[in-house]
C-alpha positions in Angstrom: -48.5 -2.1 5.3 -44.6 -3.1 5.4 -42.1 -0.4 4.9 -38.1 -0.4 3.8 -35.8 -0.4 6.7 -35.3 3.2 8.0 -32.0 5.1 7.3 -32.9 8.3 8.8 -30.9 9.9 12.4 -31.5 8.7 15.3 -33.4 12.3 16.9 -34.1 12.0 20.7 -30.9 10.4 21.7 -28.8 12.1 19.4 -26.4 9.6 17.5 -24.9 11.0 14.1 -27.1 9.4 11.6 -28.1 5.5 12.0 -26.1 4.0 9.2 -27.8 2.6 6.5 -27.1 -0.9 5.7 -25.6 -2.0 2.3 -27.3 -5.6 2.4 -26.2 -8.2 -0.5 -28.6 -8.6 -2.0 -30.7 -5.9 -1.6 -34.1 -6.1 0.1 -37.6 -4.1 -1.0 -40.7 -3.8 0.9 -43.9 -4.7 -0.6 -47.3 -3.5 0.9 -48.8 -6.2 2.8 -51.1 -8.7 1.0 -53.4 -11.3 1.8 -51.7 -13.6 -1.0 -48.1 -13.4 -1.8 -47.0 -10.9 -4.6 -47.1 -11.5 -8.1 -44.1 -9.5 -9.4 -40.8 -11.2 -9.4 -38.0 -9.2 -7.6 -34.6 -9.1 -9.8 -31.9 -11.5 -9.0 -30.3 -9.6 -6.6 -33.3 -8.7 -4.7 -35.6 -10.0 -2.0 -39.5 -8.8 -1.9 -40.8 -8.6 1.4 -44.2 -9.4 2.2 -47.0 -9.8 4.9 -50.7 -11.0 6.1 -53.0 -8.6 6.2 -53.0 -8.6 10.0 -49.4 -9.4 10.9 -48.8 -5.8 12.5 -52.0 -6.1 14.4 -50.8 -9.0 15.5 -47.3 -7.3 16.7 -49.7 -4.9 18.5 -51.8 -7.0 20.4 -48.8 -9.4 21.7 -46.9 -6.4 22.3 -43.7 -7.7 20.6 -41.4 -7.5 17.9 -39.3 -9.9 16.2 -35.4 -10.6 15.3 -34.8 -13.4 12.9 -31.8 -13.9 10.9 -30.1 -15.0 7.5 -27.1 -17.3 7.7 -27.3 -17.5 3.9 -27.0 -13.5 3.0 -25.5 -12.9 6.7 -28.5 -10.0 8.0 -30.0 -9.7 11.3 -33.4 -8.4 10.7 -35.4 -6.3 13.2 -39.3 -6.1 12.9 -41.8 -3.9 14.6 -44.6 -1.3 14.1 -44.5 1.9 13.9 -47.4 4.3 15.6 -48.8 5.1 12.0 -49.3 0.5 11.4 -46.8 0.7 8.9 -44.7 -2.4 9.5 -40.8 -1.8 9.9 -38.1 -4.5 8.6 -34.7 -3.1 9.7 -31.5 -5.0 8.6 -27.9 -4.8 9.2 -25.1 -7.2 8.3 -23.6 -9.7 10.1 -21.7 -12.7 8.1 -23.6 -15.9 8.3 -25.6 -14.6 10.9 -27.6 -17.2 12.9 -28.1 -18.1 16.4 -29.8 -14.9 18.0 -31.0 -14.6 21.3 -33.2 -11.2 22.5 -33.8 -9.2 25.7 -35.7 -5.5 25.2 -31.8 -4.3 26.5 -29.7 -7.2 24.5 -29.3 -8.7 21.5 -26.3 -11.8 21.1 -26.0 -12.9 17.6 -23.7 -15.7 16.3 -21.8 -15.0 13.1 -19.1 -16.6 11.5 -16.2 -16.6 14.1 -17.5 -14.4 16.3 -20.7 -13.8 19.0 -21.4 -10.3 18.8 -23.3 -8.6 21.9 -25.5 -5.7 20.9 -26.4 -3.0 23.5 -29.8 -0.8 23.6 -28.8 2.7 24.2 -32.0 4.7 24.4 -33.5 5.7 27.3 -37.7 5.1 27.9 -38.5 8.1 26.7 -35.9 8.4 23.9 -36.8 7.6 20.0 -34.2 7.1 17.0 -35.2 8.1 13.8 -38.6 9.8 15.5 -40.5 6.2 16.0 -37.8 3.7 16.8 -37.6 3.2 20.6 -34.6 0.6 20.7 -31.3 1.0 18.8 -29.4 -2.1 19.5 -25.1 -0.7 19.5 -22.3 -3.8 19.3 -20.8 -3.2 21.9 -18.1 -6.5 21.9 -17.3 -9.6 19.9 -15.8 -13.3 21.8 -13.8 -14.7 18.9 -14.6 -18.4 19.1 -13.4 -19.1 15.6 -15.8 -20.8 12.7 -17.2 -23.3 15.8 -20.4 -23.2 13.5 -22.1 -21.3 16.0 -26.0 -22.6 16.1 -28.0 -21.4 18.9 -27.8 -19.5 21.9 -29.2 -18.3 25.3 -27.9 -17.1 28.9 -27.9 -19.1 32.3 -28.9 -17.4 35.0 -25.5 -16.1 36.2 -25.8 -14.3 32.7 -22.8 -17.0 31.0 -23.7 -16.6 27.2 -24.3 -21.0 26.4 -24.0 -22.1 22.7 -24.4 -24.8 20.7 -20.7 -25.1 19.3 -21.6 -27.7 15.9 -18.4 -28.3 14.9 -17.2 -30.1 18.1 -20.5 -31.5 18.4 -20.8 -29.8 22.1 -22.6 -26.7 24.4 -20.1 -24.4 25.5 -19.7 -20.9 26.5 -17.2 -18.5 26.3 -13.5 -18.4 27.3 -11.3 -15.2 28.8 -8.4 -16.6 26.7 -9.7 -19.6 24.3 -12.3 -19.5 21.5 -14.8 -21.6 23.9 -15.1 -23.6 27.2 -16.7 -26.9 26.2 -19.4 -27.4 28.9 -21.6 -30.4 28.2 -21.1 -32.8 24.6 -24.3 -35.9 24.2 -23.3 -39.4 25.8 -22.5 -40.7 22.2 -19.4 -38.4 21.4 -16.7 -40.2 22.7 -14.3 -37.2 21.8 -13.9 -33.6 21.1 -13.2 -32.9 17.6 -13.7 -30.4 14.5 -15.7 -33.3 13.0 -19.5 -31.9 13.2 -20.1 -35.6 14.1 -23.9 -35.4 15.4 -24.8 -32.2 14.2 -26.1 -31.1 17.5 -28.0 -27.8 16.3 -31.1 -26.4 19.1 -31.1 -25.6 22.8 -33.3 -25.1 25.1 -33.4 -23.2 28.4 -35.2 -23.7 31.5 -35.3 -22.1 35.1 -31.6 -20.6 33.4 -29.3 -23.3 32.8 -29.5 -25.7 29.7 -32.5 -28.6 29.7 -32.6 -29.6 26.1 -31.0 -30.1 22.8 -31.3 -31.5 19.7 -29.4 -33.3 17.0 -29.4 -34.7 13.5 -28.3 -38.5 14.6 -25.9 -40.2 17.4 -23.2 -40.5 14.8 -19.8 -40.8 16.1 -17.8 -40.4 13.0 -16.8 -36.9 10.6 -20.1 -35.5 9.3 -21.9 -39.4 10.1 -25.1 -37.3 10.6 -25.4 -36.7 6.6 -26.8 -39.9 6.1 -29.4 -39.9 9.1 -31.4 -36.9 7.9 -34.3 -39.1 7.1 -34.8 -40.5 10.9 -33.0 -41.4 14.0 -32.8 -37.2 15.1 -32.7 -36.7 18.7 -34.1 -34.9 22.0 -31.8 -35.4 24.7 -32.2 -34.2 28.7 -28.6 -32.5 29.1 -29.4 -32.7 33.3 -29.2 -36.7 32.8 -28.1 -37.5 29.5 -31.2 -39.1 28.7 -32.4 -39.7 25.3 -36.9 -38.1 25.3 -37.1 -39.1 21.4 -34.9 -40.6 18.6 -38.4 -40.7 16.5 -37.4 -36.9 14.3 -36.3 -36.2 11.6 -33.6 -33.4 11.2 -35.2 -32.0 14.3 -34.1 -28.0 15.5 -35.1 -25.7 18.2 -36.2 -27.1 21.2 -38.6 -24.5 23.5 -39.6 -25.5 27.0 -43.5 -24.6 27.8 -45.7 -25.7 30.7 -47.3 -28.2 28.6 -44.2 -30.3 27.1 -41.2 -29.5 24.4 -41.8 -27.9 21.5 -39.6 -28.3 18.9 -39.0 -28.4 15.1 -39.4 -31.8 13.0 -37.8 -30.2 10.2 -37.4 -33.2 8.0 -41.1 -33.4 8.0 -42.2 -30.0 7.9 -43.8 -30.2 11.3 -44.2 -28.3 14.4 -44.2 -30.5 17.5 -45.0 -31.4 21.1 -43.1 -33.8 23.1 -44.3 -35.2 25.9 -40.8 -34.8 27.9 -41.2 -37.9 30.2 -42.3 -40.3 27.3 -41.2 -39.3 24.3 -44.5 -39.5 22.9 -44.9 -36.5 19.6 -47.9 -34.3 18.8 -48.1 -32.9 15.4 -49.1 -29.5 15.7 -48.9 -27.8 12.4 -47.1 -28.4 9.0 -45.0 -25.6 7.6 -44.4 -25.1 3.8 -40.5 -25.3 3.6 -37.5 -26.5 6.1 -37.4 -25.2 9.8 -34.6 -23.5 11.6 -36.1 -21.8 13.7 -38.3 -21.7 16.7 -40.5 -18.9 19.2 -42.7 -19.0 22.0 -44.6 -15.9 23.2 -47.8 -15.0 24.4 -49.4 -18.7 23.1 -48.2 -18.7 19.2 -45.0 -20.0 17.9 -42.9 -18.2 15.2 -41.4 -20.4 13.1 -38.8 -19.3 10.4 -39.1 -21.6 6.9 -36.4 -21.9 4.1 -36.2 -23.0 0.7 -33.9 -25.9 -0.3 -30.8 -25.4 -1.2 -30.7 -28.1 -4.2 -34.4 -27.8 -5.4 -35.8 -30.5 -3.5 -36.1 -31.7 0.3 -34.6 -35.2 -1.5 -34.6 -38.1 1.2 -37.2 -36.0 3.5 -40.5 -36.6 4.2 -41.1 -32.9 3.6 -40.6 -33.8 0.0 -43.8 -35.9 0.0 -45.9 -33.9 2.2 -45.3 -30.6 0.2 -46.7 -33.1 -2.7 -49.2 -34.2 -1.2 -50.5 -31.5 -0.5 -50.0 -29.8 -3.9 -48.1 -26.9 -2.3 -44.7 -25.3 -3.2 -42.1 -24.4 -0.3 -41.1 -21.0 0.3 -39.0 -18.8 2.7 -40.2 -17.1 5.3 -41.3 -16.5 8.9 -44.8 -18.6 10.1 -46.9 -17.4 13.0 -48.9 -20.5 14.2 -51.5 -20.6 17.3 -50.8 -23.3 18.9 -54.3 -23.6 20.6 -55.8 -24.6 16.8 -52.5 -25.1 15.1 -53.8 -22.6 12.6 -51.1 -20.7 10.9 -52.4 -17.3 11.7 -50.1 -14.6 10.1 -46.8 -14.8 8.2 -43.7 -13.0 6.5 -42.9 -13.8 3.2 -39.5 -13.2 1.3 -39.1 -14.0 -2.5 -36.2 -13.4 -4.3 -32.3 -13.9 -3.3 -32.7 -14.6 0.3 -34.3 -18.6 0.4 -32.7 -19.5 3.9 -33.4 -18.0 7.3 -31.9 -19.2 11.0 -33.4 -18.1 14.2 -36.3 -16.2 14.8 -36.5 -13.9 18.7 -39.7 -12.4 20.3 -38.8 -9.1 21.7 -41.4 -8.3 24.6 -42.5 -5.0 25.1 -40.7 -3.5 22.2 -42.8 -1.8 19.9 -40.3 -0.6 16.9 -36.6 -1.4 16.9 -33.5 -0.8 14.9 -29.5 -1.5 15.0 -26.6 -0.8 13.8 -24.1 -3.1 12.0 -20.3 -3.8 12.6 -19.3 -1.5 9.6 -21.8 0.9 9.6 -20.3 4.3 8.2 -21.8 6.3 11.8 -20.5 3.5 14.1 -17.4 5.0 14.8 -18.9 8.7 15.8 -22.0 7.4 17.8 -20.7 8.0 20.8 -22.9 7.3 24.5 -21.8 7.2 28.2 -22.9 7.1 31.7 -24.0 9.8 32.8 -22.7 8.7 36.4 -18.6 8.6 37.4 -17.5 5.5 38.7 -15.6 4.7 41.5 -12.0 5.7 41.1 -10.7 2.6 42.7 -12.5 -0.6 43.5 -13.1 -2.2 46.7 -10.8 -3.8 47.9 -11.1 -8.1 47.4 -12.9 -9.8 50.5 
């Protein structure tokens, strides 16, 4: 069964009451389902719903999940709690959409800024009786409407993004909005010009391997008429082009058995072969991909709904034909032994785009709060430690 975000206080560790967010539009809870519901949410409303097994599934991979909504701006938190009821926590964060997830951490991009969110419960400490993380902002870089896509962290812990608008990876700056780090060997400039639309990285031994982009345009928004084909995998360690056979391709995820990515104009789950290019279908996903997960042997995939009606110019357009199927917005759970897609979250109503989409290991049940929440001002947690009164001394 799925269950509407909590709204209760936080007990063990006690904060004031964990504020409860005001989402536009509003979001309902539906019990889960082996089919989607039948009843039609109202206008200004999203229905929830989920397989039959999806929080068994949580409990066996001993995870939980963080995916968010660019369109309606949420960050949305998804666990179990000990009775099976599935939990869908949400708080507001505008045009929400790269997010990247530790059990301590959560960053999330938003509109101008990349918010860092801090776990402040110990072990053995619950919020709200059964929640046992509540993720706290803690501090916001102001990079400025860079069109943040996604995000990770190298291993000297520097937060890396994909900075779309300047069509580069970058990472944050003590006095600037960014420090441009790496841009593709086709951009013969910096510039506001979201010239490529480079959109997914990937990380691997903690620095960046991977990314991916709509085209090799060179020109103000030249990727718009390359959705169809021509989308690109390129090594950032050698500049080296794996594919330039996608279409609108996102996410790339580094496994021991090649790249996994997101063919999005297509529908499709892939495998690349990252020494010769060479693509595996793995499963086909009923709407457009943003979003991409690896844990425990299954990816989790977040689907959207077009924004016009129609995937027009995509393949995705004739595949969902083909195979008599509508598209809808969601979050897809797909073994990638069988490419069987296994268990699923379903939203009807006003949300029809999601972003990102994080595995949280080891975390049963979480919950955060949002930058205006009502009790963010009087939760209130320290150290229990003093620090040093002065620091050594440099050298």
């Amino acid at each position: 069964m799925a269950r509407k975000k909590s709204d209760k206080a936080p007990e063990a560790a006690q904060p004031p009451e964990a504020a409860q967010a005001a989402p536009t539009p509003e979001v309902t809870v539906e019990e889960a389902q082996a089919a989607p519901q039948e009843a039609q949410p109202g206008a200004d409303q999203t229905q929830i719903s989920v397989s039959r097994g999806f929080g068994n599934w949580l409990t066996r991979n001993r995870c939980s999940l963080a995916f968010t909504s660019y369109q309606t701006g949420q960050l949305f938190l998804v666990g179990r709690l000990p009775n099976g009821q599935v939990s869908f926590h949400q708080q507001n964060y505008v045009r929400a959409m790269g997010v990247h997830a530790t059990p301590q951490r959560l960053y999330v991009g938003s509109l101008f800024q990349i918010w860092r969110l801090e776990n402040v419960l110990a072990p053995h400490e619950r919020a709200n009786e059964n929640f046992d993380r509540l993720y706290v902002p803690r501090n916001a870089q102001t990079t400025g409407d860079v069109d943040v896509h996604e995000l990770g962290v190298d291993r000297a812990g520097r937060v890396v993004f994909v900075n779309t608008k300047f069509s580069c990876l970058a990472t944050l700056s003590i006095t600037h909005g960014f420090k441009p780090i790496w841009k593709p060997p086709f951009i013969s400039r910096l510039a506001a010009e979201d010239r490529c639309h480079l959109n997914g990285l990937a990380m691997q031994d903690g620095v960046p391997a991977y990314v991916t982009a709509v085209s090799r345009s060179d020109m103000l928004n030249g990727w718009r008429d390359r959705r169809h084909e021509g989308g690109v995998l390129i090594d950032v360690r050698d500049n080296r082009i794996v594919t330039d056979q996608l279409s609108m391709p996102h996410s790339p995820r580094v496994a021991a058995d090649g790249i996994y990515l997101l063919d999005s104009g297509r529908g499709m789950l892939a495998r690349i072969d990252p020494q010769s290019g060479a693509k595996t279908d793995i499963a086909f996903c009923p709407g457009f991909l943003r979003g991409l997960a690896l844990h425990n042997g299954f990816a989790i995939v977040t689907v959207s709904l077009p924004r016009d009606g129609a995937f027009s110019g995509l393949a995705l357009q004739d595949e969902l034909k083909k195979r008599d199927g509508e598209p809808w917005c969601g979050v897809c759970i797909i073994d990638l032994r069988s490419g069987d897609l296994v268990e699923w979250i379903r939203l009807d109503g006003a949300i029809k785009e999601l972003f990102d989409v994080s595995a949280i290991a080891d975390v049963a049940c979480p919950m955060a709060l949002g930058v205006h929440s009502p009790d963010i001002q009087s939760l209130i947690s320290f150290e229990p430690e003093f620090g040093m009164l002065a620091p050594p001394a440099a050298g």
